[in-house]
C-alpha positions in Angstrom: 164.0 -25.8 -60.7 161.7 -26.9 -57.8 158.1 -27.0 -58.7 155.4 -25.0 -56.5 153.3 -27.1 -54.3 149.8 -24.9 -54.1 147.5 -26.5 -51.6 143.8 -26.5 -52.7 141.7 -23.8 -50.4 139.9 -26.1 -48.2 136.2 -25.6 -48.1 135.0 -24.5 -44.4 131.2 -24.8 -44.8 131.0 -28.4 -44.9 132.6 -28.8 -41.4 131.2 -25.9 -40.0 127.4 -27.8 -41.2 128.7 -31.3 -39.8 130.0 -29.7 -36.7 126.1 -27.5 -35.9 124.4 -30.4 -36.7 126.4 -33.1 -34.4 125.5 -30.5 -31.4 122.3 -29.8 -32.3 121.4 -33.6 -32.3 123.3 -33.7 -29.2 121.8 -30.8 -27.6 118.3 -32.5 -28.5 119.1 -36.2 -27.1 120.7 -34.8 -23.7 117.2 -31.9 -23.4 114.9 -35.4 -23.9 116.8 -37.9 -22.1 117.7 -35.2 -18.8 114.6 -32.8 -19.2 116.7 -30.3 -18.0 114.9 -27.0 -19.7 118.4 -24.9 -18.6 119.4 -26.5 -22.3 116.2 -25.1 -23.9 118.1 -22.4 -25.1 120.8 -24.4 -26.4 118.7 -26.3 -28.6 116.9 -23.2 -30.2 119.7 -21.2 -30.7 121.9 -24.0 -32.3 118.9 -25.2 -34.3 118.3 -22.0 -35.4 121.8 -20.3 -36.5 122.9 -23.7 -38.0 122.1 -23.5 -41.9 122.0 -19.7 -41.3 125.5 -20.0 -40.9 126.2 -22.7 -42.7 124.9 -20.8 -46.1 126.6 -17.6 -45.3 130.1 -19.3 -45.2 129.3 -21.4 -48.6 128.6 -18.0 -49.9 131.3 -16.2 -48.3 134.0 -18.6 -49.9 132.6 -17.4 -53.2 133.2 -13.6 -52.8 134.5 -10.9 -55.4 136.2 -8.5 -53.4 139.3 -8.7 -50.9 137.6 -6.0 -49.2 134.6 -8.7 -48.2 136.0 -9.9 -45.1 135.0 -12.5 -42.3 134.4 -9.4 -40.1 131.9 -7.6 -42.6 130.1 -11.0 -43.5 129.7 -11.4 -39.5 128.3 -8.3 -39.0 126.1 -8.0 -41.4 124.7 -11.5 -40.5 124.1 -10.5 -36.5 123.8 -6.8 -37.2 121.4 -6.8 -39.8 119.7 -9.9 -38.6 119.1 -7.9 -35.1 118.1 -4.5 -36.6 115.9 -6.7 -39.6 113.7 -7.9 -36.6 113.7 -5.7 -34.7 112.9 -2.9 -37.0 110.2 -5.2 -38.8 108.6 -5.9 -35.5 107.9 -2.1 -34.8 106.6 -1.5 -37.9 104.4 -4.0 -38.5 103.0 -3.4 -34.8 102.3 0.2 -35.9 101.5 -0.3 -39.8 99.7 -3.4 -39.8 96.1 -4.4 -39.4 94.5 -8.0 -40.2 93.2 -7.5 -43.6 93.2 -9.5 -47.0 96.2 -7.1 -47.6 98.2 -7.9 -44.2 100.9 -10.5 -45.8 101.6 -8.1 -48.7 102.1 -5.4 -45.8 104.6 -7.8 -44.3 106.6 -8.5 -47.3 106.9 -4.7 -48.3 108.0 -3.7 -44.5 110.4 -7.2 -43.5 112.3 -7.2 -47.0 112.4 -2.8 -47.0 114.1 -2.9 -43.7 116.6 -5.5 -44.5 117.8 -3.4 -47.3 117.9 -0.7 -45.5 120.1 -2.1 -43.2 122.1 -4.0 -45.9 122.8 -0.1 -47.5 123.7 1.2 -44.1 126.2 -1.4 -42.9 127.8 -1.5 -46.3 128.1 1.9 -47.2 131.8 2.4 -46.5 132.9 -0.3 -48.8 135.1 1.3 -52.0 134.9 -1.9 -54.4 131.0 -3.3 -54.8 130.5 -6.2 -57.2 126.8 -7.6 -57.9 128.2 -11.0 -56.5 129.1 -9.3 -53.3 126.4 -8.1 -52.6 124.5 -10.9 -53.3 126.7 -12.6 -50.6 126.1 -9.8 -47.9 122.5 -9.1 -48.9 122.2 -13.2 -48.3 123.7 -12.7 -44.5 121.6 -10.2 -43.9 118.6 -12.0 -44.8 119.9 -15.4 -43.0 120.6 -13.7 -39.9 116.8 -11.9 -39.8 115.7 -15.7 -40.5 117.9 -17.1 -37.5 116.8 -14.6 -34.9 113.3 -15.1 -36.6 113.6 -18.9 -36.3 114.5 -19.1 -32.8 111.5 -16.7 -32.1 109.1 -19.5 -33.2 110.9 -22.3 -31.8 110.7 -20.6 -28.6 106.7 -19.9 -29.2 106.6 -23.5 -30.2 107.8 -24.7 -27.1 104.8 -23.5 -25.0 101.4 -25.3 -25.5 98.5 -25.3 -23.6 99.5 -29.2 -22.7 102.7 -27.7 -21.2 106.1 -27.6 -22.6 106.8 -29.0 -26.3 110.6 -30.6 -27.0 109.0 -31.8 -30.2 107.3 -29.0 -31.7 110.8 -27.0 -31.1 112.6 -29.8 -33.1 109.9 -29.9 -36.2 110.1 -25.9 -36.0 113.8 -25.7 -36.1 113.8 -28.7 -39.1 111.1 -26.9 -41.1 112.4 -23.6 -40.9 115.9 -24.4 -41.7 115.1 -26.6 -44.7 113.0 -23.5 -45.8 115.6 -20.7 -44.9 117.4 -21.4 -48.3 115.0 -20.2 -50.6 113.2 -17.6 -47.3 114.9 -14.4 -46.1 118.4 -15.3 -47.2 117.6 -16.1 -51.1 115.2 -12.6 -50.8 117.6 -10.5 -49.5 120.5 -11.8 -51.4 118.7 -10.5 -54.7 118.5 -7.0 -53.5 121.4 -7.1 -52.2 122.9 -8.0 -55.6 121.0 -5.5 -57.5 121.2 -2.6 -54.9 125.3 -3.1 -55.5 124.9 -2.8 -59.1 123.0 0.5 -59.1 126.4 2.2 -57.6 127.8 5.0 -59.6 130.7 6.4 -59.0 131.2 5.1 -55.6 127.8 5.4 -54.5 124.3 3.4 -54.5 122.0 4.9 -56.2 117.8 3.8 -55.6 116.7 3.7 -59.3 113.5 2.0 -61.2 115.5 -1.4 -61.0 116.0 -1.4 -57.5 112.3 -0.9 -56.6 111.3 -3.6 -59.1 113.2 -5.7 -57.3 111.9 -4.7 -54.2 108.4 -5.0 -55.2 109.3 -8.2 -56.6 110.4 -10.0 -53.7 108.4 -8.4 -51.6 105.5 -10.5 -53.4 107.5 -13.5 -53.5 107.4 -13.2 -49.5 103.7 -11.7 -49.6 102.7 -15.3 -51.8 104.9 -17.9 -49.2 103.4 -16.4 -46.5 99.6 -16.5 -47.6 100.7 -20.0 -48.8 98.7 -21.6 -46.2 95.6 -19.5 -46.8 95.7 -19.8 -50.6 96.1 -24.3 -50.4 93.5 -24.0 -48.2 91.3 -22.1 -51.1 92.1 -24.3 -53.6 91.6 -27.5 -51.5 87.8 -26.1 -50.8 87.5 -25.8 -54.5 89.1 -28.6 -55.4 87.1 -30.9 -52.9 84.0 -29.3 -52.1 81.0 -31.9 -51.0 79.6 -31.7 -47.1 82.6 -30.5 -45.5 83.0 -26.9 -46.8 82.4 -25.5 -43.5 85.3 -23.3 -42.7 86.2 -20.5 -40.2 87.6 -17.6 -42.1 89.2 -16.0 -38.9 91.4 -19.1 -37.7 91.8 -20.7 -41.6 90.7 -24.3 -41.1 88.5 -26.3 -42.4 86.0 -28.3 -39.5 86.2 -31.9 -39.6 88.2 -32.4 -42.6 88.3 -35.9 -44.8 91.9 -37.6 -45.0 91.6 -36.3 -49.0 91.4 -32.7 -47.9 93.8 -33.1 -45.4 96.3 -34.6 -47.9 95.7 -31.9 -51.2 95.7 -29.3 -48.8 99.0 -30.3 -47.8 100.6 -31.4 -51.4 99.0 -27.5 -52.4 101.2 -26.0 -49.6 104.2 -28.1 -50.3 103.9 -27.5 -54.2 103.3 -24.1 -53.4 106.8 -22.9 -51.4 108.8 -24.8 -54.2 107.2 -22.6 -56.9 108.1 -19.3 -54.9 111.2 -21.0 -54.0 111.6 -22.0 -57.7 110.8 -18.8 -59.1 113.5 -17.0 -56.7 116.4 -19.5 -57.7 116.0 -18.9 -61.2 115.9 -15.6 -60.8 119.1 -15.0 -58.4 121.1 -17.5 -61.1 120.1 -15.2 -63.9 122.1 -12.3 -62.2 124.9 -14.6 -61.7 125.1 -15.4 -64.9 124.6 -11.7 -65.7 127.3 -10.6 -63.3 129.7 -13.2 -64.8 129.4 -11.4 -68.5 130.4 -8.3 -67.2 
């Protein structure tokens, strides 16, 4: 009797991350060493999509269902990513006012409209598992952050000293270290709770669902007021002569080196508590899912 060789499933993500990033250093040497600024938006866009992508694939080679395909996971990524942005940009040009209350307003409107579109492109699917949608709530989220990452490399690229090639690559790095525990870890907590409220076939909005919401809708609210609120605690912390500070711009005039550097171990320590907090709480519904 012949034994059965089985081949191990080989793992895509890694070579799809070592792949992005050898362009996107590429794409960066050539834009510096030619100045040509027709590769502009080669750099942004690669920079940009890279750990997207890269994250969506690790999490689509963990899915549940058959029925979770390449396709789907692609479409919810550039589908939901588009009508994420775009929908959250309308809104928030309509609904939103500066106010101590703005960031709050952003979190409630950006993380609503990616499940909305998470709940429309999935609708057809027969077998929902909380993993699942976990995986496609995460593309969802990770394509909004993409589009929204290019946005502000692009922004970052124009400064009143002309074009930037640096500030695009410390935009791109930042974001894309962030995007991990941003939109994609958000979005993948809804998605996994908003597939275990389905009954019978269908989802079903109930008190857990708009917990949820509200719940990572603050965790957004709190990262994006992070600046604001390490600024706060650095005037309290520091005090002394140079407490003067313009409340419409948040910075502080003439700042010492200490301010500068508490001010900027509060932000840091900051976005790993949100990011923290989000973690722990996407692993405890794993864990969950697996008892079930």
């Amino acid at each position: 009797m012949t034994a059965t060789h089985v081949r191990p499933v080989r793992r895509q993500w890694p070579r799809i991350f070592g792949v992005g990033l050898t362009l996107w250093l590429l794409s960066a040497v050539v834009t510096y060493l030619t100045g040509n600024p027709n590769l502009l938006p080669t750099l942004v866009l690669v920079g940009s999509f890279l750990l997207p992508v890269t994250f969506v694939a690790w999490a689509f080679e963990r899915r549940d269902s058959g029925e979770i395909t390449a396709e789907l996971v692609f479409g919810t990524f550039l589908v939901g990513g588009v009508l994420g942005v775009l929908g959250a940009s309308v809104l928030e040009a309509y609904l939103l006012h500066p106010s101590s209350w703005l960031y709050l307003g952003v979190g409630l409107i950006e993380e609503a409209v990616k499940l909305v579109a998470l709940a429309v492109l999935t609708r057809r699917l027969v077998v929902r598992s909380t993993r699942d949608g976990m995986i496609l709530g995460g593309a969802v989220g990770f394509g909004f952050a993409a589009f929204e990452t290019a946005g502000y490399a692009l922004t970052a690229l124009f400064t009143p000293q002309g074009l930037s090639l640096s500030d695009v690559v410390t935009t791109e790095l930042l974001r894309g270290v962030l995007a991990p525990v941003g939109h994609g870890l958000w979005t993948a907590i809804l998605g996994g709770v908003l597939f275990a409220t389905v009954h019978n076939g269908r989802i079903r909005f109930t008190v857990r669902l708009l917990v949820a919401y509200l719940g990572v809708s603050l965790l957004h609210a709190v990262w994006d007021s992070m600046s604001g609120i390490a600024l706060t605690l650095t005037l309290l912390l520091t005090g002394g002569p140079h407490w003067e500070f313009d409340l419409s711009r948040g910075w502080l005039a003439e700042p010492t080196a200490s301010q500068v550097r508490v001010y900027t171990e509060l932000t840091w320590l900051g976005y790993a508590v949100v990011g923290v907090v989000g973690v722990l709480w996407l692993a405890a519904m794993v864990r969950r899912a697996r008892r079930y």
